[in-house]
PDB file of N, CA, C and O in Angstrom:
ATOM      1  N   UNK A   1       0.823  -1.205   0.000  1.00  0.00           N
ATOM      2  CA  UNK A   1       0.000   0.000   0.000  1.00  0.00           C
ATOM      3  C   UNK A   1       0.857   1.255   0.000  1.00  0.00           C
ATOM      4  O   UNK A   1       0.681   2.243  -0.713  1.00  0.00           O
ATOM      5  N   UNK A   2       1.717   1.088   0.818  1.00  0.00           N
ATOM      6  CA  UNK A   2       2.913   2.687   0.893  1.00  0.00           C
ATOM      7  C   UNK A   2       3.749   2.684  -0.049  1.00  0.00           C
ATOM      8  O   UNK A   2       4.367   3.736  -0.220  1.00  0.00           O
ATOM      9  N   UNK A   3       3.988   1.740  -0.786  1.00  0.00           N
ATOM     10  CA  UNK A   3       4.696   1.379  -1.792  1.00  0.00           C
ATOM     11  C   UNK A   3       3.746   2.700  -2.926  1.00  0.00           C
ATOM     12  O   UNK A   3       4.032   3.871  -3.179  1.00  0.00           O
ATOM     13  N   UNK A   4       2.720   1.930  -3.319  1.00  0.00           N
ATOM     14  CA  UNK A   4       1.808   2.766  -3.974  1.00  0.00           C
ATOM     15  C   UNK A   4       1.445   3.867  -4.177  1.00  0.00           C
ATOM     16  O   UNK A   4       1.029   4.398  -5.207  1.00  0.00           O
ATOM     17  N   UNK A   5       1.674   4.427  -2.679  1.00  0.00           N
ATOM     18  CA  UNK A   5       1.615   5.534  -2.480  1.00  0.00           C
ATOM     19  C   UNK A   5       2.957   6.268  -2.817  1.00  0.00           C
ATOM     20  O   UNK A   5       2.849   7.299  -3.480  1.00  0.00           O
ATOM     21  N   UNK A   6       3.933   5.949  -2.522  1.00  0.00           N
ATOM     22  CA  UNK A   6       5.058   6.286  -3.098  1.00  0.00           C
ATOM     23  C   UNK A   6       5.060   6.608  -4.510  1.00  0.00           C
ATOM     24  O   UNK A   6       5.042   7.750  -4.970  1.00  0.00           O
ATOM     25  N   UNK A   7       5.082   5.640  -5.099  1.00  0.00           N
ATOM     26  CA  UNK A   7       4.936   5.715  -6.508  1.00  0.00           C
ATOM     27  C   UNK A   7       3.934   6.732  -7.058  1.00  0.00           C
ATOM     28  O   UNK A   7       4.218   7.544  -7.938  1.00  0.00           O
ATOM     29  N   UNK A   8       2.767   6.625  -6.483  1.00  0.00           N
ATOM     30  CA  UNK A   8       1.658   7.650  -6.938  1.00  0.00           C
ATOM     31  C   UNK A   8       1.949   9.427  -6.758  1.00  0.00           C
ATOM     32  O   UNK A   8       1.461  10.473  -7.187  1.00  0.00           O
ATOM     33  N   UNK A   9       3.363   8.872  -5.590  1.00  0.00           N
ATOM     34  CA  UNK A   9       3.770  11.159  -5.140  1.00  0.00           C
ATOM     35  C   UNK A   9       4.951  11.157  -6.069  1.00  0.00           C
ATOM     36  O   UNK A   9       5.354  12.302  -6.270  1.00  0.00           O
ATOM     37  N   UNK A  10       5.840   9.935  -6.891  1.00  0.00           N
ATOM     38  CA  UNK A  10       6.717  10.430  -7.353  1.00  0.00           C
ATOM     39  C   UNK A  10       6.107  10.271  -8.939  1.00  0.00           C
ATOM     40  O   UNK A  10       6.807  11.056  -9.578  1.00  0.00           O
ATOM     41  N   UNK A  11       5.264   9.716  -9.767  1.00  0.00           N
ATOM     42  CA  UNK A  11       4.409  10.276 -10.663  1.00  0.00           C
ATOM     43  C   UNK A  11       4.254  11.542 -10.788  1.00  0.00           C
ATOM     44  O   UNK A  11       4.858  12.343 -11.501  1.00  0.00           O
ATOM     45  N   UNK A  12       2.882  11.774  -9.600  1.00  0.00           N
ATOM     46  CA  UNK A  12       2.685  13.430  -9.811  1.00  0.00           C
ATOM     47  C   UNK A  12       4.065  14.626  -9.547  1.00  0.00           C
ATOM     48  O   UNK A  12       3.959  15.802  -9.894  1.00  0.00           O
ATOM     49  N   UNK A  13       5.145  14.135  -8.972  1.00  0.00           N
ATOM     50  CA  UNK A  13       5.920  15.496  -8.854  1.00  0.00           C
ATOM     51  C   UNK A  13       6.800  15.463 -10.254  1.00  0.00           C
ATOM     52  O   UNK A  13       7.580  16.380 -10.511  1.00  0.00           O
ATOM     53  N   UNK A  14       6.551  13.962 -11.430  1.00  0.00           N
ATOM     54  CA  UNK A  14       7.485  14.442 -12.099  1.00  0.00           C
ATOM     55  C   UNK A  14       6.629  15.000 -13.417  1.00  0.00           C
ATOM     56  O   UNK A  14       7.231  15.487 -14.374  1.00  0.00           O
ATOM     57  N   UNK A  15       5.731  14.933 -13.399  1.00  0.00           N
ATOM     58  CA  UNK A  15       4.535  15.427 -14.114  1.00  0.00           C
ATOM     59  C   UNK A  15       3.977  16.652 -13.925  1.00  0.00           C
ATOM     60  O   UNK A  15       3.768  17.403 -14.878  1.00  0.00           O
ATOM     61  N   UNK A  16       3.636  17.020 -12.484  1.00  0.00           N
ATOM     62  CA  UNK A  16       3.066  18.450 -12.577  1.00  0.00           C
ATOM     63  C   UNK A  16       3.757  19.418 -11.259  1.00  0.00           C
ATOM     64  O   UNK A  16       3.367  20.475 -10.762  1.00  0.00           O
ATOM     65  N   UNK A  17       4.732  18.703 -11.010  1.00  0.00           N
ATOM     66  CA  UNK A  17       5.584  19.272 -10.131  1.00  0.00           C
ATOM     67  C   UNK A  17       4.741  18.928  -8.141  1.00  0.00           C
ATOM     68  O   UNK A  17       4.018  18.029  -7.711  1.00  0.00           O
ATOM     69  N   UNK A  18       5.455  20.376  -7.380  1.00  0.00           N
ATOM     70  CA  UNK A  18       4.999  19.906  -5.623  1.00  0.00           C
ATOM     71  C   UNK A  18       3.526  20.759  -6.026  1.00  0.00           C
ATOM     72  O   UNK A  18       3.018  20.935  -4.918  1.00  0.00           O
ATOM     73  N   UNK A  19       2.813  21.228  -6.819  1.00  0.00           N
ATOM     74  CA  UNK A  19       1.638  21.880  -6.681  1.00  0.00           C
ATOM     75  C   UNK A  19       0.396  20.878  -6.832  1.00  0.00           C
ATOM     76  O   UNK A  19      -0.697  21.368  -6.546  1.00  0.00           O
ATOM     77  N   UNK A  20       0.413  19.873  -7.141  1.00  0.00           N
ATOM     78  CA  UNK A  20       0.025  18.641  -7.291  1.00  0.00           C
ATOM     79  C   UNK A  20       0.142  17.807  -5.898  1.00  0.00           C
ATOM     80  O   UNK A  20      -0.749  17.211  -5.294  1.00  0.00           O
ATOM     81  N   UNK A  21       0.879  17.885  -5.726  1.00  0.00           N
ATOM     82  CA  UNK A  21       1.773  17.216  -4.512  1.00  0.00           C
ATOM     83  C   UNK A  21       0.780  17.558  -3.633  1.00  0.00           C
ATOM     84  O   UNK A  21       0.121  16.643  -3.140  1.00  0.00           O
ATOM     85  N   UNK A  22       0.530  18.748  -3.325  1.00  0.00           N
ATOM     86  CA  UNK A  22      -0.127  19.709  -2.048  1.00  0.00           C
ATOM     87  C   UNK A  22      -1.216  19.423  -2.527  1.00  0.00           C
ATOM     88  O   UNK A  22      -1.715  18.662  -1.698  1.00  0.00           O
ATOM     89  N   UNK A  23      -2.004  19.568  -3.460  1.00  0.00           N
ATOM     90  CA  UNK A  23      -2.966  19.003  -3.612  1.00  0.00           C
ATOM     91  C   UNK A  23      -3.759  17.885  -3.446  1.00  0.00           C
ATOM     92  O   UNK A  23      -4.910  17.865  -3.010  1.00  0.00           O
ATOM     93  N   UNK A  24      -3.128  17.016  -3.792  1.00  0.00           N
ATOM     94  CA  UNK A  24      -2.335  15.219  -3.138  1.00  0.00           C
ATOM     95  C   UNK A  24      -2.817  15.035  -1.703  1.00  0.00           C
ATOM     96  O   UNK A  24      -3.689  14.337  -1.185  1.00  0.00           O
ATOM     97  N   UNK A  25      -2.142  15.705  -1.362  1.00  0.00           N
ATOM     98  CA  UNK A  25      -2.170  16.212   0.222  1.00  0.00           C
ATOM     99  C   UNK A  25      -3.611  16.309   0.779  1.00  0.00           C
ATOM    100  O   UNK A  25      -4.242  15.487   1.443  1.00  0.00           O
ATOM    101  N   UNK A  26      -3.975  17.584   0.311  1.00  0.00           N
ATOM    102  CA  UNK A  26      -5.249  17.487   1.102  1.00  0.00           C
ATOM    103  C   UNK A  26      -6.399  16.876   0.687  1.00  0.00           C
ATOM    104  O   UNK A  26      -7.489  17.147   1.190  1.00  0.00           O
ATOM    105  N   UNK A  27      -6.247  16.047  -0.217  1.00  0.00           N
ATOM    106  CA  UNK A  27      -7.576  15.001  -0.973  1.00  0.00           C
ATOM    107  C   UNK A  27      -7.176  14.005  -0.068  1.00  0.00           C
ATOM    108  O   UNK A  27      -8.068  13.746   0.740  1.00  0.00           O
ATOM    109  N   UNK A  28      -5.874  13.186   0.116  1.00  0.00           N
ATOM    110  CA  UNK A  28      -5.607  11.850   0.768  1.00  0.00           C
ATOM    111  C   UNK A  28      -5.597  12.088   2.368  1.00  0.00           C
ATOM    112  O   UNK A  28      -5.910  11.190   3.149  1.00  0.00           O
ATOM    113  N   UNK A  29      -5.166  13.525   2.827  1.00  0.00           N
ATOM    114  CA  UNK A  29      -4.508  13.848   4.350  1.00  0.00           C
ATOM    115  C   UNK A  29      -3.421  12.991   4.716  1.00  0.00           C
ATOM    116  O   UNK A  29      -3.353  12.428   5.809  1.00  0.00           O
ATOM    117  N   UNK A  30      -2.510  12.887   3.738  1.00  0.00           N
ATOM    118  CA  UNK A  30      -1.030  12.355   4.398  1.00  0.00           C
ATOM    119  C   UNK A  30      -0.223  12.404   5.506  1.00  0.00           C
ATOM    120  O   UNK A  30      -0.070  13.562   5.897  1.00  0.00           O
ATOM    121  N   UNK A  31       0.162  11.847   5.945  1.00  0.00           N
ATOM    122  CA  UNK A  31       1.282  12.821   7.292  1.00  0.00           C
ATOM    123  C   UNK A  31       2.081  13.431   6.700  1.00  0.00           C
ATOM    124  O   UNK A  31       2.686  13.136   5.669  1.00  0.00           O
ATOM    125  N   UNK A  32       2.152  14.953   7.773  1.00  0.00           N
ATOM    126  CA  UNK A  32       2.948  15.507   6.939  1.00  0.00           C
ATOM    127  C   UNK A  32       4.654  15.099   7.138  1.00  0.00           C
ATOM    128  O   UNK A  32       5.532  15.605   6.440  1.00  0.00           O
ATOM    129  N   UNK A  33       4.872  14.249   8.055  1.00  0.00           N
ATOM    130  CA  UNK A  33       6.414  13.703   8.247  1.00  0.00           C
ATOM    131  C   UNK A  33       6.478  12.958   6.274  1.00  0.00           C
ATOM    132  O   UNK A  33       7.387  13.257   5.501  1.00  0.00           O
ATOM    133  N   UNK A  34       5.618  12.275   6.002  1.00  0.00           N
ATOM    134  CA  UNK A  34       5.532  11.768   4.791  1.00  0.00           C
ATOM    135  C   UNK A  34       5.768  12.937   3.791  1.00  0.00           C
ATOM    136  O   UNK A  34       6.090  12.356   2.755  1.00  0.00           O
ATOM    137  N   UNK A  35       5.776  13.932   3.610  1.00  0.00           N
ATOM    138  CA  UNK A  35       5.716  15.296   2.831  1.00  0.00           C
ATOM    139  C   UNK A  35       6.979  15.379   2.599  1.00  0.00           C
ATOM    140  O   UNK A  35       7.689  15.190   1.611  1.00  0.00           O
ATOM    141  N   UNK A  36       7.215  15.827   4.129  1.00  0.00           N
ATOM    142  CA  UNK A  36       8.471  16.354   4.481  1.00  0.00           C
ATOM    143  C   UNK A  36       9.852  15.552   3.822  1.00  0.00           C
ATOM    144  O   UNK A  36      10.803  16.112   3.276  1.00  0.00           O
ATOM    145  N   UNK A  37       9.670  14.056   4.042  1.00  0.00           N
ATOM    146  CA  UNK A  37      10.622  13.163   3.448  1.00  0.00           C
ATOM    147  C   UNK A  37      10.526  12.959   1.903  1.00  0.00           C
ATOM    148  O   UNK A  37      11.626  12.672   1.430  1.00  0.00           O
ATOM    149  N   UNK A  38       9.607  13.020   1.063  1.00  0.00           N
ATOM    150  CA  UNK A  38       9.317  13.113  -0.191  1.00  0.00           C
ATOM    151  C   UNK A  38       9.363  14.428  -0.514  1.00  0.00           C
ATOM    152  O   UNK A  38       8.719  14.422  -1.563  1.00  0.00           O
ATOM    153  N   UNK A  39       9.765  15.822  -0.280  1.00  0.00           N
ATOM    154  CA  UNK A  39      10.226  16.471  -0.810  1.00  0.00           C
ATOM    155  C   UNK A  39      11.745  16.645  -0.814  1.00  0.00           C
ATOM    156  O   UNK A  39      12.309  17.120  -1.799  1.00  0.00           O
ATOM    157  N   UNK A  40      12.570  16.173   0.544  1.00  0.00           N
ATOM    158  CA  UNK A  40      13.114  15.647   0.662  1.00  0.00           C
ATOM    159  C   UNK A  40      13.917  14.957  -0.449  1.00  0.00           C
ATOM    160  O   UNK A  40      14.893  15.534  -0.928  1.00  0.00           O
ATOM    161  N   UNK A  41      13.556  13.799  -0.855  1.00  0.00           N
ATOM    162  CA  UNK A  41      13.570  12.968  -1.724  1.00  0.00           C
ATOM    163  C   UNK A  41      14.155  13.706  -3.134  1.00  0.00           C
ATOM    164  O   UNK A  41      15.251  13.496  -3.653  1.00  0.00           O
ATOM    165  N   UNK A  42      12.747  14.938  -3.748  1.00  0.00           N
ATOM    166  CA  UNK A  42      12.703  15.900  -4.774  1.00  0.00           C
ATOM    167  C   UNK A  42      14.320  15.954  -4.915  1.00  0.00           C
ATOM    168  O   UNK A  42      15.186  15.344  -5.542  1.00  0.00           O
ATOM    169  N   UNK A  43      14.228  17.261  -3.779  1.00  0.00           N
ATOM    170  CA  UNK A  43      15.252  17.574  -3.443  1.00  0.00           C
ATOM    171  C   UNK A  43      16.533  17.131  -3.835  1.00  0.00           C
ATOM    172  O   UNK A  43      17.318  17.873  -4.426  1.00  0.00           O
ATOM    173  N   UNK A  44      16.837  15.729  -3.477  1.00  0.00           N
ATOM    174  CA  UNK A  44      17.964  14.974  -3.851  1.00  0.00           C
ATOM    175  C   UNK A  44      18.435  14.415  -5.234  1.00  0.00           C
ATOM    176  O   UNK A  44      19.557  14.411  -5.741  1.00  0.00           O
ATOM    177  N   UNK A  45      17.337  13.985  -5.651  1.00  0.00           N
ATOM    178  CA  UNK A  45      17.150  14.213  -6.993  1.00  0.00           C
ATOM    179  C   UNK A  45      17.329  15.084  -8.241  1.00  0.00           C
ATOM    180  O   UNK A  45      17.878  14.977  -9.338  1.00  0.00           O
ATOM    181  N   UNK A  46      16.684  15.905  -7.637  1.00  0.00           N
ATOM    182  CA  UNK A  46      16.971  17.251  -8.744  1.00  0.00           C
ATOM    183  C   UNK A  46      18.733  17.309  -8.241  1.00  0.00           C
ATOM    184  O   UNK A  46      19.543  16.668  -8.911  1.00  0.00           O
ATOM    185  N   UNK A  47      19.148  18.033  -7.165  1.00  0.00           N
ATOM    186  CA  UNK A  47      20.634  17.839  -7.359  1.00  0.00           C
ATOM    187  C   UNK A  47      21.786  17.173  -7.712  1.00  0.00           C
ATOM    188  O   UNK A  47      22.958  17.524  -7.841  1.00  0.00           O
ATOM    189  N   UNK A  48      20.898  15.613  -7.903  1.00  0.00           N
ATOM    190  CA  UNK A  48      21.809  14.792  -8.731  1.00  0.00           C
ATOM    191  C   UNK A  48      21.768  14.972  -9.775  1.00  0.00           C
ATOM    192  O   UNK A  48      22.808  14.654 -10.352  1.00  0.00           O
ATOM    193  N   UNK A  49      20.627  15.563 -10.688  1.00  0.00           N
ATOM    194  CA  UNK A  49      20.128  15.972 -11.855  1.00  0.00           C
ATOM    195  C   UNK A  49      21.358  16.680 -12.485  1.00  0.00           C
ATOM    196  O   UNK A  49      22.152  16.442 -13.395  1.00  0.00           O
ATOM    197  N   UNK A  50      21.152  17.624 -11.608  1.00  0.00           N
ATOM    198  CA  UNK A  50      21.907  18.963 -12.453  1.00  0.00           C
ATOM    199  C   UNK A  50      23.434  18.420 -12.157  1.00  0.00           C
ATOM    200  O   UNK A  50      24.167  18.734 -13.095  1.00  0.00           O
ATOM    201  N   UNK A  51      24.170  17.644 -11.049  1.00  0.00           N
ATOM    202  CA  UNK A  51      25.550  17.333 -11.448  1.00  0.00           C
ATOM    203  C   UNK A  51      26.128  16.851 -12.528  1.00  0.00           C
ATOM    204  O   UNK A  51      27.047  17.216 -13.262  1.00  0.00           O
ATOM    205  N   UNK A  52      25.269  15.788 -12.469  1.00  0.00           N
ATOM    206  CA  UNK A  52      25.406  15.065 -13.817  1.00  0.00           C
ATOM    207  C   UNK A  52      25.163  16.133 -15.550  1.00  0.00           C
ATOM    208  O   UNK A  52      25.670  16.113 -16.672  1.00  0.00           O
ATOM    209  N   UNK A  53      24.274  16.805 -14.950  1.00  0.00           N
ATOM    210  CA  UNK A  53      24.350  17.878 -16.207  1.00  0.00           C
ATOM    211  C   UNK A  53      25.934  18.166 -16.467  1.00  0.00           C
ATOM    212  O   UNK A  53      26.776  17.776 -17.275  1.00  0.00           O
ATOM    213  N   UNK A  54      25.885  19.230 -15.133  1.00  0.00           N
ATOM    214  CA  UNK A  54      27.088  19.523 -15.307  1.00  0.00           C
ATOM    215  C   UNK A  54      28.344  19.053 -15.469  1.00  0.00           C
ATOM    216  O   UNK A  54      29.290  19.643 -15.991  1.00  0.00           O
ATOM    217  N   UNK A  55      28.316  17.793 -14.927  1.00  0.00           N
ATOM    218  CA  UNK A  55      29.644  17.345 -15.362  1.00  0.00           C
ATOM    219  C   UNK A  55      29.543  16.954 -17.485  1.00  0.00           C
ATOM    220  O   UNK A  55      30.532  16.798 -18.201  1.00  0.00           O
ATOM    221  N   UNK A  56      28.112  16.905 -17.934  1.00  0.00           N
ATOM    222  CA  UNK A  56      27.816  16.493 -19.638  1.00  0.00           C
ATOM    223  C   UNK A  56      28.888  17.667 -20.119  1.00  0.00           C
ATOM    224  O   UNK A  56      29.981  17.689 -20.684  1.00  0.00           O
ATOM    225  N   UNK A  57      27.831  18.755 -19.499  1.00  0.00           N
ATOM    226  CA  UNK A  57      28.432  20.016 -20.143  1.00  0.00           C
ATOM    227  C   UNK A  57      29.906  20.064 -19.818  1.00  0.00           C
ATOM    228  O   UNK A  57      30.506  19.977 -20.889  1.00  0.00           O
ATOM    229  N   UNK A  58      30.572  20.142 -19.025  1.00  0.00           N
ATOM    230  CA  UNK A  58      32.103  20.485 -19.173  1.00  0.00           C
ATOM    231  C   UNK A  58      32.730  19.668 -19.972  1.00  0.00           C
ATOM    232  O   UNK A  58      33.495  20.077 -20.846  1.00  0.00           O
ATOM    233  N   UNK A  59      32.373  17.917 -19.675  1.00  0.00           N
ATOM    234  CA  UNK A  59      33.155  17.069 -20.911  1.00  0.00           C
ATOM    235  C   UNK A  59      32.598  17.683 -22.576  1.00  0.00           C
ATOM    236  O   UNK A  59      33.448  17.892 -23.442  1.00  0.00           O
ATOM    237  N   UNK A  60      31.469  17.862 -22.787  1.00  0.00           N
ATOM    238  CA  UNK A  60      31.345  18.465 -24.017  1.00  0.00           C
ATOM    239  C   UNK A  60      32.001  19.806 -24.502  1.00  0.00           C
ATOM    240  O   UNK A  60      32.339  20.031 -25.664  1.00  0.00           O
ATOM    241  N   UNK A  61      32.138  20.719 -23.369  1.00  0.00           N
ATOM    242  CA  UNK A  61      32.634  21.548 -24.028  1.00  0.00           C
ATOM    243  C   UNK A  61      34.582  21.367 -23.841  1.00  0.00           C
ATOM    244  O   UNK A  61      35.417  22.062 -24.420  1.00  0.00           O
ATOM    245  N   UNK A  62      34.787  20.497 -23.095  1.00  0.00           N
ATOM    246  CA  UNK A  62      36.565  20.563 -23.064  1.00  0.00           C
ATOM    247  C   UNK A  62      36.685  19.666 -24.344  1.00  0.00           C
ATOM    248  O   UNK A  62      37.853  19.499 -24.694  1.00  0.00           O
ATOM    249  N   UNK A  63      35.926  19.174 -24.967  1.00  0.00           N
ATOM    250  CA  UNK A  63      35.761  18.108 -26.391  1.00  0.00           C
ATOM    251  C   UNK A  63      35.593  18.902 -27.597  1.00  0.00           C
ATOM    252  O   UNK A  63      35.719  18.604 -28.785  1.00  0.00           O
ATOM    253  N   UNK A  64      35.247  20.093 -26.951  1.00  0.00           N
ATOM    254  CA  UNK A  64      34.757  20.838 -28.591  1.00  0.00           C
ATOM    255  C   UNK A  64      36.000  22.061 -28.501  1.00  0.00           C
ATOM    256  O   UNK A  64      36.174  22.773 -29.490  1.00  0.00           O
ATOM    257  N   UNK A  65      36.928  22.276 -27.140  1.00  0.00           N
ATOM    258  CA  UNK A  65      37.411  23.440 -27.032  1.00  0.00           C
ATOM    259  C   UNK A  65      39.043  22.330 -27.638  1.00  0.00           C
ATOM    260  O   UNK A  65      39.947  22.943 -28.205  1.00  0.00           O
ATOM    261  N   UNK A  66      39.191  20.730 -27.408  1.00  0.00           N
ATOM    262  CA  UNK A  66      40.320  20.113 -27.958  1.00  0.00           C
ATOM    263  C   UNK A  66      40.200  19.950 -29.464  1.00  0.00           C
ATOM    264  O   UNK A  66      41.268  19.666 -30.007  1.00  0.00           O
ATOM    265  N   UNK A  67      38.678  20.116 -30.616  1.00  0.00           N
ATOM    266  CA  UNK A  67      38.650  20.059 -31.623  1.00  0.00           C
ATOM    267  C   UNK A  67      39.076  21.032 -32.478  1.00  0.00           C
ATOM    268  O   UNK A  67      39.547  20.899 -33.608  1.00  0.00           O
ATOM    269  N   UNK A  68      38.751  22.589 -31.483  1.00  0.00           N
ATOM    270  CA  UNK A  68      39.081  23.202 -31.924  1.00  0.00           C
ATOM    271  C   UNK A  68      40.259  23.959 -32.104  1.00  0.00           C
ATOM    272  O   UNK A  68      40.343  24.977 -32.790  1.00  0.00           O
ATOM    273  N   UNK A  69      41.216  23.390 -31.423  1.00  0.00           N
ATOM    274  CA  UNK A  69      42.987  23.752 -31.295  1.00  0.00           C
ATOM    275  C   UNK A  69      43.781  22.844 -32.235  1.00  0.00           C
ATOM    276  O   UNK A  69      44.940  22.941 -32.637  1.00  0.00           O
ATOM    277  N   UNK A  70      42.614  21.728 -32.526  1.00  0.00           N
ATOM    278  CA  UNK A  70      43.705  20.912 -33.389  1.00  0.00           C
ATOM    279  C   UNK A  70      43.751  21.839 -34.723  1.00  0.00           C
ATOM    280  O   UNK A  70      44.769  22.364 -35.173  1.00  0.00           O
ATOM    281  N   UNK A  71      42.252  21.946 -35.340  1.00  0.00           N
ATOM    282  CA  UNK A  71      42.033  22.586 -36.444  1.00  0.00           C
ATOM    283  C   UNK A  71      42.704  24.189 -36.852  1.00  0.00           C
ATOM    284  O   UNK A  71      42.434  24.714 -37.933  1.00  0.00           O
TER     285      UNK A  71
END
C-alpha cells in the first residue's frame, strides 16, 4: 500500500511538479512527516540531476574546445 503511495507522489511530482503534490495532500490527508521526506527525496534528486548535467556540459565543451585547437 505505501509502496503505492510512493509511486503515486513520485508520478505526480514528475509530471506536474509539488503543486500537485499539495494538492495530493489534502484530498488523501497524508502525514505531513511523509511530505516532508518526499520532498526531501525531490530535493535529492533534482541535485543529482543537475551534477550530472554539469559534469555532460564540461566534458562536451573541453571536447569541442580540444577540436578546436587541433584545427
Amino acid at each position: 500500500m505505501w509502496l503505492w503511495v510512493w509511486a503515486m507522489l513520485l508520478l505526480f511530482a514528475r509530471l506536474r511538479g509539488v503543486i500537485v503534490l499539495v494538492l495530493h495532500y489534502d484530498t488523501v490527508q497524508l502525514g505531513p512527516e511523509l511530505i516532508i521526506r518526499f520532498l526531501v527525496l525531490i530535493l535529492i534528486t533534482k541535485t543529482i540531476k543537475v551534477n550530472a548535467y554539469n559534469k555532460e556540459n564540461v566534458h562536451s565543451s573541453s571536447i569541442k574546445l580540444s577540436n578546436t585547437c587541433l584545427h
